[in-house]
N, C-alpha and C positions, 0 to 999 in steps of 0.2 A: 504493500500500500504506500509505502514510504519513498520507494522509487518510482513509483509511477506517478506519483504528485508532483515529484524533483523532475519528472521526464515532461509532463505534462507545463509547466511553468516553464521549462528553459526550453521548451517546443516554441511556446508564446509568450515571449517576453515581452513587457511593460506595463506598467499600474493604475497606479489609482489613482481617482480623481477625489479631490479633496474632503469623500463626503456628501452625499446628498443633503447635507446641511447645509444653511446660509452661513458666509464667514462670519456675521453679529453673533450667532448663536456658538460658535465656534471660539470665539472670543471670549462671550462668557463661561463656556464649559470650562476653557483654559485658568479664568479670574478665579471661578469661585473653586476648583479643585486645586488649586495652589495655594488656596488660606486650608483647605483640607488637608494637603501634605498628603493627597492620595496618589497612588502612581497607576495602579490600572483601575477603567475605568467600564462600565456597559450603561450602556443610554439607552439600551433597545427601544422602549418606548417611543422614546423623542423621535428617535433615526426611522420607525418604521412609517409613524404618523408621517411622516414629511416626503417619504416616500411614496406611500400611497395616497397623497392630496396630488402627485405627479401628473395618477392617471385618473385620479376621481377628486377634484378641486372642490375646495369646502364652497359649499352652497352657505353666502352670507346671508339670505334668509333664514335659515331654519339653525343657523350654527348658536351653538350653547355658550354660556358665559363659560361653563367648565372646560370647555373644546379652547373655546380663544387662550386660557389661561394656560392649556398647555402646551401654546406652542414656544413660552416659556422668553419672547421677544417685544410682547405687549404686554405692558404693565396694569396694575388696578384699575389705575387711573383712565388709562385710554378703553380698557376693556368697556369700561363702566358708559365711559363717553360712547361707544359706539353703541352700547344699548339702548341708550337713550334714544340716540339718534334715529334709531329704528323702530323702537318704539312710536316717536312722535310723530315721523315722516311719513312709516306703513315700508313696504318691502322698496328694496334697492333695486332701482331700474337698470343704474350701469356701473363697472367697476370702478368709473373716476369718481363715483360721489365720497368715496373712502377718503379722498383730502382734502373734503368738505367738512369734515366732524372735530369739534372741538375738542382740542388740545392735540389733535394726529401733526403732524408734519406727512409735507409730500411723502418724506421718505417712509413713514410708516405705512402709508398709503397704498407704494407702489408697492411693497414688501408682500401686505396682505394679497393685491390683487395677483401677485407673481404666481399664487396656486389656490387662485377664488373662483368662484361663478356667481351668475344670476341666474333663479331658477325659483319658481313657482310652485314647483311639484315637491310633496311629500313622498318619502318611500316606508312609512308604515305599513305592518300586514304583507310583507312580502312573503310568498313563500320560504320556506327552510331551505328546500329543495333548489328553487332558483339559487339564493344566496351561496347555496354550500356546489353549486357547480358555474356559475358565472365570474369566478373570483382566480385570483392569480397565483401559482404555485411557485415556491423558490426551494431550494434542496441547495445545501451548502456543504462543504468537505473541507477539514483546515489540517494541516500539520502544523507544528512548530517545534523547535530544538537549540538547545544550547549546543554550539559546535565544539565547542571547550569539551575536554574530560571531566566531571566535577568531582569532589572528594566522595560523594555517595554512592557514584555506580562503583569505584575503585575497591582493591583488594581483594582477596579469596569470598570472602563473607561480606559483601556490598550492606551500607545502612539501608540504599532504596532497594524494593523488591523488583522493582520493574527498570525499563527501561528507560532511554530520555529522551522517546518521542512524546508527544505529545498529540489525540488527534478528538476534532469535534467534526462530530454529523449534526447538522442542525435544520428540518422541515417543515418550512409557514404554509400557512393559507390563509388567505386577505381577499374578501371581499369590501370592499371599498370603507375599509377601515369599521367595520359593522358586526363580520362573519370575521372571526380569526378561530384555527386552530392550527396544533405543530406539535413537535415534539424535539427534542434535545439529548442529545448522547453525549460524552465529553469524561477522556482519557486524559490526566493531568500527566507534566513526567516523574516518573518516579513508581507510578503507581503500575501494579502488574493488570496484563491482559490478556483474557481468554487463561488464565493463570490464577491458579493460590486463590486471593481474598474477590477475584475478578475472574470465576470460571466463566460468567455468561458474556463477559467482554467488558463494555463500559463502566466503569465507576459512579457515574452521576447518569440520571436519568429522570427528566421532567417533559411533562407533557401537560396541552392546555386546550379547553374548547372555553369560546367567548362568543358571547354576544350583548350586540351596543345598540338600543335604541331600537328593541325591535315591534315594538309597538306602545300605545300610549300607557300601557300597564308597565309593561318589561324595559325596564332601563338598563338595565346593566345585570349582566347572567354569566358567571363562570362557575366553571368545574374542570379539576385537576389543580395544578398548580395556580396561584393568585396572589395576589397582594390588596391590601384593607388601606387607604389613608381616611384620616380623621381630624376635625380640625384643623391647628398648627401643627400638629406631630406632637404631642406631648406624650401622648402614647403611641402610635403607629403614625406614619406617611410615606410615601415612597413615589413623592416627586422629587425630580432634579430642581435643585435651586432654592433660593429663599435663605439664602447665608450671607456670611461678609464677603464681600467680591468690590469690583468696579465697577458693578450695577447695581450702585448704591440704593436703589430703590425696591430690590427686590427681595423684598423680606417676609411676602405674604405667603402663603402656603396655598393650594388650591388644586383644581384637577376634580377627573372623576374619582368617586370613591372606589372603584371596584378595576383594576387592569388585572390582565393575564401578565405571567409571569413568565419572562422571557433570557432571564439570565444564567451566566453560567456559575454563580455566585451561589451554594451549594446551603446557605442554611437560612435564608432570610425570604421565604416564602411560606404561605397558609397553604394547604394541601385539604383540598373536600370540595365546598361547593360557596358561595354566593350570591346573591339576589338584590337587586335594589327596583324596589314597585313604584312605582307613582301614584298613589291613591285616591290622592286629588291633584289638581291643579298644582296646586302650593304644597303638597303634601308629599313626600318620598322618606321608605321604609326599607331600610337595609336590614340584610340577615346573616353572618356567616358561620363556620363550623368549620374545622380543620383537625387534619390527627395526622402529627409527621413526628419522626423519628431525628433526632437531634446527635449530633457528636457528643463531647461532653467529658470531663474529667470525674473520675469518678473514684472513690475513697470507703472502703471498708474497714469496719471499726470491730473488731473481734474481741470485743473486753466481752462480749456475753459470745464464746464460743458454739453454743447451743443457736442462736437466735442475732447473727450477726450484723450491723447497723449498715447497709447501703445509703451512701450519697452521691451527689456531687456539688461540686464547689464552683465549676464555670462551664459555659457553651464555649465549644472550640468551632471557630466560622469560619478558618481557613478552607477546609474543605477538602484537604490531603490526605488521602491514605495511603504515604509512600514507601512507611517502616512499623515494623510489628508493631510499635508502640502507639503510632495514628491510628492504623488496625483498630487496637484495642479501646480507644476512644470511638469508633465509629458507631453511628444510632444506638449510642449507650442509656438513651434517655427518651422517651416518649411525653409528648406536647399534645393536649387537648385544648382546644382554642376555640373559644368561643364568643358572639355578641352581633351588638347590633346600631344603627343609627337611627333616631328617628329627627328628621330636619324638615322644617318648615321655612319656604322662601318666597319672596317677592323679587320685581326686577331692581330694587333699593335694599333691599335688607335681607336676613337670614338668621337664623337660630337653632340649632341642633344638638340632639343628648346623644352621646356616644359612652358605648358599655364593651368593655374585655375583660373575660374571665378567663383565664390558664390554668388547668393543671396539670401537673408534674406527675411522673412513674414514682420519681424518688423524692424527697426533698433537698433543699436545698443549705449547705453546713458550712462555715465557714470559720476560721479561726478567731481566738477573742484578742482582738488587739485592737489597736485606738484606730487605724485605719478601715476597717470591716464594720466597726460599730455602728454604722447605721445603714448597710449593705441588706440586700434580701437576702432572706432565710425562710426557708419554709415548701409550702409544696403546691399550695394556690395562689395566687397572685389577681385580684381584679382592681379595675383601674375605669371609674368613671368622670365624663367631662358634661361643660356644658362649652358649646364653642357657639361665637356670631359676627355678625358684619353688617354695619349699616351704614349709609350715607344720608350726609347731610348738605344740601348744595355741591364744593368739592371737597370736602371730609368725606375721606373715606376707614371707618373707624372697625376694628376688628380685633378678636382676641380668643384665648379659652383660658376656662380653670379646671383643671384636675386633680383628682383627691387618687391614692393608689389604697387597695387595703389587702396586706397593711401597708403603712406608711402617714406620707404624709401629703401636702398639697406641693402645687405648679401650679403658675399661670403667668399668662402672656398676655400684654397688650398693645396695639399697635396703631399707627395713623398715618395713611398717605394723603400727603395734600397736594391738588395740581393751584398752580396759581394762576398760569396760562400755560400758551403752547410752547415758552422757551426754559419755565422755571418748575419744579415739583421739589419736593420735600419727607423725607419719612420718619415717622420718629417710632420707639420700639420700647419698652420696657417688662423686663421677664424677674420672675421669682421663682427658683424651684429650690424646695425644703431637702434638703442635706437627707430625708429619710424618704424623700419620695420615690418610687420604685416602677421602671418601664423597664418592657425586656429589648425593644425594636423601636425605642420616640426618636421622632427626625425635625428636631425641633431646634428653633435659631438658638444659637450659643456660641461660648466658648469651649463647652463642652459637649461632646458626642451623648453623654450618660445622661443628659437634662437632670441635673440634680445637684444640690452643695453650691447655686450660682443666682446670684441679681446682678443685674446690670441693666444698661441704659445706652441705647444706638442714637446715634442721629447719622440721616445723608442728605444730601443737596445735588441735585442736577441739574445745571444752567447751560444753555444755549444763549450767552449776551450778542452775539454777534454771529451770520453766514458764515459755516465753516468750523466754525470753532466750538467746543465744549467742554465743560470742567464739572468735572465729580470730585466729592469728598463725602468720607465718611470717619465719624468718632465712636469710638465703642468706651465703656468703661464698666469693669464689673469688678465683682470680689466673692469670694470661696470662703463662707465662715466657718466650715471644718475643714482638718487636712483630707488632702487626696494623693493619690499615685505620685509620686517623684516633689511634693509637696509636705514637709512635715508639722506644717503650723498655717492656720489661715493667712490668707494671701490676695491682694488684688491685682488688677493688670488692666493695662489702657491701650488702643493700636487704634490710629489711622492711617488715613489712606486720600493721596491725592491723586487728581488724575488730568492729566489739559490736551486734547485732542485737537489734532486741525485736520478736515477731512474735506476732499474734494470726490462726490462719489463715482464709486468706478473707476476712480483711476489712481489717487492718494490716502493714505491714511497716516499721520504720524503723532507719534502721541511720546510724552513724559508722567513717566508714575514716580510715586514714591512713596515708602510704606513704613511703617516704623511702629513696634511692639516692644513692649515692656512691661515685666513679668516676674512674679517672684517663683523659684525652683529651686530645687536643691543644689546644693554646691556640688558637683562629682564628685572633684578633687576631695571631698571631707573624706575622712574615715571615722567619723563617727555615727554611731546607730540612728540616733536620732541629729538629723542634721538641722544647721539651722538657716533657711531657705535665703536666699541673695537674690538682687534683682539682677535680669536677664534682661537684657536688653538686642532688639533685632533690629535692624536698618537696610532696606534695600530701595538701587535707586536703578529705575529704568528707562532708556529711549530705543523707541522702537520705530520702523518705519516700515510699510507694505504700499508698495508699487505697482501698478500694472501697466508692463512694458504694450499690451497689446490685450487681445480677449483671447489671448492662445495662451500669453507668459507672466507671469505673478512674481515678484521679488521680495522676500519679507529679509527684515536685515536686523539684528538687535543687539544690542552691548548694556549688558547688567552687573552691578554691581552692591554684593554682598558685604554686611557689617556687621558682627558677630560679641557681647559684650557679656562678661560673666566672670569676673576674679580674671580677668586677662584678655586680651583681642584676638581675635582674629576676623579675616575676610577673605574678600571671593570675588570674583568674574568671571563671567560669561560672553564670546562673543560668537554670535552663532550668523549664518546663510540661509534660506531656506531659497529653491526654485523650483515651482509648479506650474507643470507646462500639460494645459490640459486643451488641445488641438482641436477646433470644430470641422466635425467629417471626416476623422480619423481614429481607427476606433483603439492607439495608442494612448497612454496618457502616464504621467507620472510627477510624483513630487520625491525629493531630495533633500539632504539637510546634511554642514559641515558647520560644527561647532568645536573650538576652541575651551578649557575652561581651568580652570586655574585656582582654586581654595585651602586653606589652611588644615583646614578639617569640615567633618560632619555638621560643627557644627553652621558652617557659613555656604551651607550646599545652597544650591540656585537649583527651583523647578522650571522646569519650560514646558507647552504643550507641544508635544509631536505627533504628526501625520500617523496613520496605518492604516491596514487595510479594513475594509469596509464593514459596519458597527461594530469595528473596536477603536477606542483613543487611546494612549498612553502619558503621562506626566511625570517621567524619570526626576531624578533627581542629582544634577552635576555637584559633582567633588572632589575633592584632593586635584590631582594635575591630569591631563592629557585631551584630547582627541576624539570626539564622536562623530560619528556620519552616519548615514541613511539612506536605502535607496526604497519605494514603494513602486512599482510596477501594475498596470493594469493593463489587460490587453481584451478588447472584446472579439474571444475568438467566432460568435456568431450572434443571430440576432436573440438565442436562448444560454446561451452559455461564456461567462466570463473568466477568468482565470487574473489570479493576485499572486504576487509574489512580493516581501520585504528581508530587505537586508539590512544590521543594523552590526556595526562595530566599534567597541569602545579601544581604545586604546592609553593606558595608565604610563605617566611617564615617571612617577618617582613608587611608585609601585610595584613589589615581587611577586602579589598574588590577588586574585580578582574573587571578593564576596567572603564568605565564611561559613564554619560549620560544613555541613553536608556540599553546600553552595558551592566551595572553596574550589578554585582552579589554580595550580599551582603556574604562574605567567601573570604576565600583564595586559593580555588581551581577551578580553571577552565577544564572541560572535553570535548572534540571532541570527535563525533565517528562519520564513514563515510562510506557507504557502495557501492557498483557495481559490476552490473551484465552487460556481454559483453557476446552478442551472434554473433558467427561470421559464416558464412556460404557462 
C-alpha cells in the first residue's frame, strides 16, 4: 500500500492549492491557534461547509443566523445586521444588495456573495431517498512517515509495536450540506496492523449519518459519532474560534448545536444519537445520549485484597496505542452521556437551559495534595447552565452561568458593540470557581480547564481611513488557587496590537505585536514548592502577502521573539512562502523556506503552514537551523486528485532531533505525506 501511494504521487506530481478556504479565514485559523500553542490542527467542519457552498451556494433567503455564524468571517454584529435587513426589506432580489446593509463593507459583501444565491424555493420534505442519492461522494487514502529512524522502532525489542507508516481511509457523502454521512479509518505510526492489539487492521474507527434541516420539525438529526455545543462552552462546544486572536472581536460562541463528527482526534466525540425538534416557531428541543469507551489511566488499590479498589485518575486524549503501556490505557473507562437543551429564540434575543449528566465505569481518585484539592473526584459528574443573547439597538449583549454538581459555578458575560461601518468594540468578562468541574468546556480563557480564573477582555477594530486597519486587544485575569506549573495564586495581562494596510487582491501588509506576562514557576528552582516569578513574552511581527498575478502569491515575514524569566532569551524567524496556483492547469503548489534562529524552547516562534487538503499545521520554530516545504497537487482527472508534501527540518547546533521514543539520532528531520481523493 505504501508503495503504491509513493508510485502513484511521483507518477503525478504537484499540489495543492491553498485550501478551499478564503485567505481571511486562513488568517484567523493561523491568529487564534498561535495564542493556543496548538500544532496540528482538523477544521473538518469549517473546510467541508465551504466546500460544499462550491457546488450548492447558501440561499440568502432561507440561510440561519447559526449557518452565517459559522462560517466563522462574519461577526455578531454584521450577522445580526443582515437579519434585520431581511427581515425588514422581505427576501433578497440580487447579490449586490449584501453592500447595502448596515455596518457590511463592500468587502464583506463580495465575500458572502462569492458562494450565495437568490432563490425563493424551500427544500423541506424532501425525500431520504433523493437526498441520500443526488449528493457527492469523496473516498480519501493518506500515508505519512517520519523518514528518520526514530528511537522506538530501534533495537531487538522496539518500544513501538508497529510500524512508522502511518495510513487514513477517510469516506463522505454530502448532499448539499443537509444529507452527510462517512466513515473514518486511521492507522497512527507506531501503532501495529492487521497485528497484536490491531488484528482487524485500523486502530481508530468513527462513523456518522446526519441530517440538517430536514423538515420544519427535524433540525438537526445525528447518529454515530457527534458532537453537542452549548452556550459559551462552559460545558461543551466544539466550534472553531471565539478566543484571543487578531480578531479581536470574536469572542462569541455560536453555531449549530448538533454536527457530525468528522475528526481524527480519537476521544473528544459523543457516540449514540441526537435530535434537535422545532416545536414551535420560537421553540427548539434538543436531546442526546452517548456510551463511548475512553482511554484512561487507571490505578488499583489492593489494601482490601478480597475486594480491590478500581480507579482512574485522568483521560488520556492523545489517542496512541503505540506501546504495551498505551495498550493498557486503551477504552479503560466507559462514558455514559447524557442531556438536553431546551432554547427559546426571537430574531433579537434568545434564552436556553442546557443539562449534562456523565457517568463513569469507575470513579474518579486522585491524590491529596494542595494542587488536586478542588479537582473532580467521583463517578457522576452533571453540569447545568442557563445561557442568552439579546440586543439592544447595536448592543449586542450575551452570556451563560453554570453550576457543575459537584462543584461549583462559571459564568460569562459578554458585549459587542458596532458603532458604525469603520468602528466595533467587545468587551468580555468571565468567573469560573477554582471547584467548578467540565470534562470537554471550550470556553474563552486563559485556560483550557474553564476553572481557578476571572478576568476581563476588551478589543477594538477601527477602519479610520481606505486601506488601512488597527486591532487591539487587553486581556487581564488572575488564578486565586495554585495550578499546574503555578504554586501560589497568580495573575497575568497580554495584549495584542495589530495595523494593516490592505489593497485587495493584490497587497496585504501588516505589523503585530504581542506581549504576555505571567506568573510561573521558576524551573531553574529546586525547590518542592516553588515560589512562582513573572514571565514575561514579547513578540514583534511584519508581514507582507503579495500577489504577483492571479497565478503567483508571495507571502514574506521576519518575527521576532523575547523571552523573560530569571534571565533572557530570544528568537527569529525569517520565512518565504510561494503559491502558485495556475488557472486551467490542473498543476498547482505552494512552498515555504524559512530560516530560524532561538535561544531555547522557551523563545520558539509559531507560524501557520500550508498542507494538504483538510489538514493545517502550526509547528513551532527553535533552537537554530532550516525549514522548507514542498505541497504538490496534481489533478490527475476530473474524479481523482492526488497530494503529495514534503517537509525538512534541518538543526544546525543540534546532534539529535525530538526525544524519548521520538529521538532521531542526527540533525535532520524529514516528513513526507501522501493523498489520493477520489470524488465522484
Amino acid at each position: 500500500m505504501t508503495r503504491l501511494l509513493i508510485l502513484v504521487c511521483l507518477l503525478f506530481p504537484a499540489l495543492v492549492k491553498s485550501q478551499t478556504l478564503p485567505q481571511q479565514l486562513q488568517d484567523q485559523i493561523e491568529s487564534y491557534l498561535e495564542d493556543q500553542e496548538t500544532e496540528d490542527v482538523n477544521i473538518d467542519d469549517i473546510i467541508t461547509a465551504y466546500s460544499g457552498y462550491v457546488k450548492n451556494p447558501l440561499n440568502l433567503n432561507d440561510v440561519s443566523y447559526e449557518d452565517l455564524l459559522q462560517l466563522q468571517l462574519l461577526d455578531e454584529i454584521k450577522i445580526q445586521s443582515f437579519l434585520d435587513y431581511r427581515s425588514e426589506f422581505g427576501p433578497f432580489m440580487a447579490l449586490e444588495e449584501l453592500q447595502t446593509i448596515p455596518f457590511w463593507s463592500v468587502e464583506d459583501g463580495r465575500f458572502l456573495a462569492s458562494f450565495s444565491s437568490v432563490s425563493d424555493q424551500e427544500h423541506y420534505q424532501l425525500p431520504l431517498y433523493q437526498m441520500a442519492m443526488q449528493g457527492d461522494h469523496q473516498l480519501f487514502t493518506k500515508w505519512k512517515r517520519v523518514l528518520q529512524e526514530q528511537k522506538g522502532y530501534l533495537s531487538d525489542t522496539p518500544a513501538y509495536l508497529g510500524d512508522q507508516n502511518a495510513y487514513t481511509v477517510r469516506y463522505r457523502y454530502n448532499y448539499e450540506n443537509r444529507m452527510k454521512y462517512g466513515i473514518l479509518l486511521e492507522k497512527d505510526a507506531g501503532e501495529e496492523f492487521f497485528t497484536g492489539s490491531n488484528k482487524n487492521g485500523f486502530d481508530y474507527l468513527s462513523a456518522h449519518f446526519y441530517l440538517k434541516d430536514y423538515s420544519r420539525l427535524i433540525k438537526d438529526l445525528a447518529i454515530g459519532d457527534y458532537t453537542i455545543s452549548m452556550g459559551q462552552g462552559i460545558i461543551a462546544h466544539n466550534d472553531f474560534g471565539a478566543g484571543k486572536s487578531s480578531w479581536v472581536n470574536d469572542i462569541k460562541l455560536g453555531g449549530r448545536t448538533i454536527k457530525p463528527y468528522n475528526s481524527v482526534a480519537e476521544n473528544f466525540y459523543n457516540r449514540g444519537a441526537a435530535i434537535r425538534l422545532g416545536l414551535m416557531d420560537n421553540l427548539d428541543v434538543t436531546v442526546f445520549g452517548s456510551y463511548t469507551q475512553k482511554d484512561a489511566n487507571i490505578t488499583i488499590d489492593t489494601t482490601d485484597s478480597e475486594d480491590p479498589r478500581v480507579t482512574f485518575t485522568s483521560f488520556q486524549a492523545s489517542g496512541y496505542h503505540r506501546t504495551a503501556l498505551e495498550n493498557e490505557k486503551e477504552n479503560e473507562i466507559v462514558e455514559l452521556r447524557t442531556g438536553g437543551i431546551i432554547k427559546w429564540h426571537t430574531d433579537r434575543s434568545s434564552i436556553a437551559i442546557n443539562l449534562q449528566h456523565q457517568d463513569f465505569e469507575q470513579p474518579r481518585s486522585l491524590p491529596d495534595n494542595i494542587y488536586s484539592l478542588y479537582r473532580f473526584r467521583g463517578q457522576t459528574l452533571t453540569n447545568a447552565s442557563i445561557d442568552y443573547s439579546f440586543r439592544w439597538k447595536n448592543f449586542n449583549f450575551f452570556g451563560e452561568v453554570a453550576k457543575s454538581m459537584p462543584g461549583g459555578f462559571a459564568q460569562l458575560h459578554g458585549l459587542l458593540l458596532g458603532l458604525d461601518r469603520t468602528t466595533s468594540m467587545s468587551l468580555l468578562y468571565r468567573k469560573y470557581a477554582a471547584d467548578y468541574h467540565a470534562v470537554l468546556p471550550n470556553a474563552f480563557g486563559e485556560l483550557s480547564s474553564v476553572n481557578n480564573e476571572e478576568g476581563i477582555y476588551f478589543g477594538l477594530d477601527v477602519r479610520p481611513v481606505y486601506a488601512w486597519r488597527f486591532r487591539m486587544y487587553a486581556d487581564v485575569w488572575n488564578h486565586k488557587w495554585v495550578r499546574y506549573g503555578v504554586d501560589a495564586p497568580s495573575t497575568g495581562r497580554e495584549y495584542l496590537a495589530r495595523l494593516d494596510y490592505i489593497i485587495k487582491r493584490k497587497l496585504n501588509i501588516y505589523v503585530q505585536y504581542f506581549r504576555e506576562s505571567k506568573y510561573t514557576n521558576n524551573s531553574a528552582s529546586l525547590n518542592k514548592i516553588d515560589a512562582p516569578a513573572l514571565q514575561l513574552r514579547q513578540k514583534l511581527r511584519f508581514h507582507v502577502d503579495y500577489n504577483v498575478s492571479k497565478n503567483l502569491e508571495l507571502r514574506s515575514r521576519i518575527e521576532y521573539s523575547r523571552f523573560e524569566q530569571d534571565g533572557l532569551s530570544h528568537g527569529y524567524t525569517l520565512l518565504q512562502d510561494v503559491i502558485y496556483k495556475p488557472i486551467g492547469i490542473p498543476i498547482s503548489f505552494t512552498g515555504r523556506i524559512v530560516m530560524f534562529d532561538t535561544d531555547d524552547y522557551d523563545s520558539r516562534i509559531y507560524a501557520y503552514e500550508n498542507d494538504i487538503l483538510y489538514e493545517f499545521y502550526i509547528p513551532a520554530y527553535f533552537y537554530q537551523g532550516l525549514r522548507y516545504y514542498l505541497n504538490i497537487r496534481y489533478d490527475v482527472a476530473e474524479f481523482v486528485t492526488a497530494e503529495l508534501r514534503y517537509a525538512n527540518t534541518r538543526y544546525t547546533n543540534r546532534n539529535t532531533v525530538g526525544s524519548s521514543n521520538e529521538l532521531i539520532d542526527g540533525n535532520i528531520r524529514s516528513d513526507i505525506k501522501a493523498q489520493l481523493r477520489f470524488s465522484f
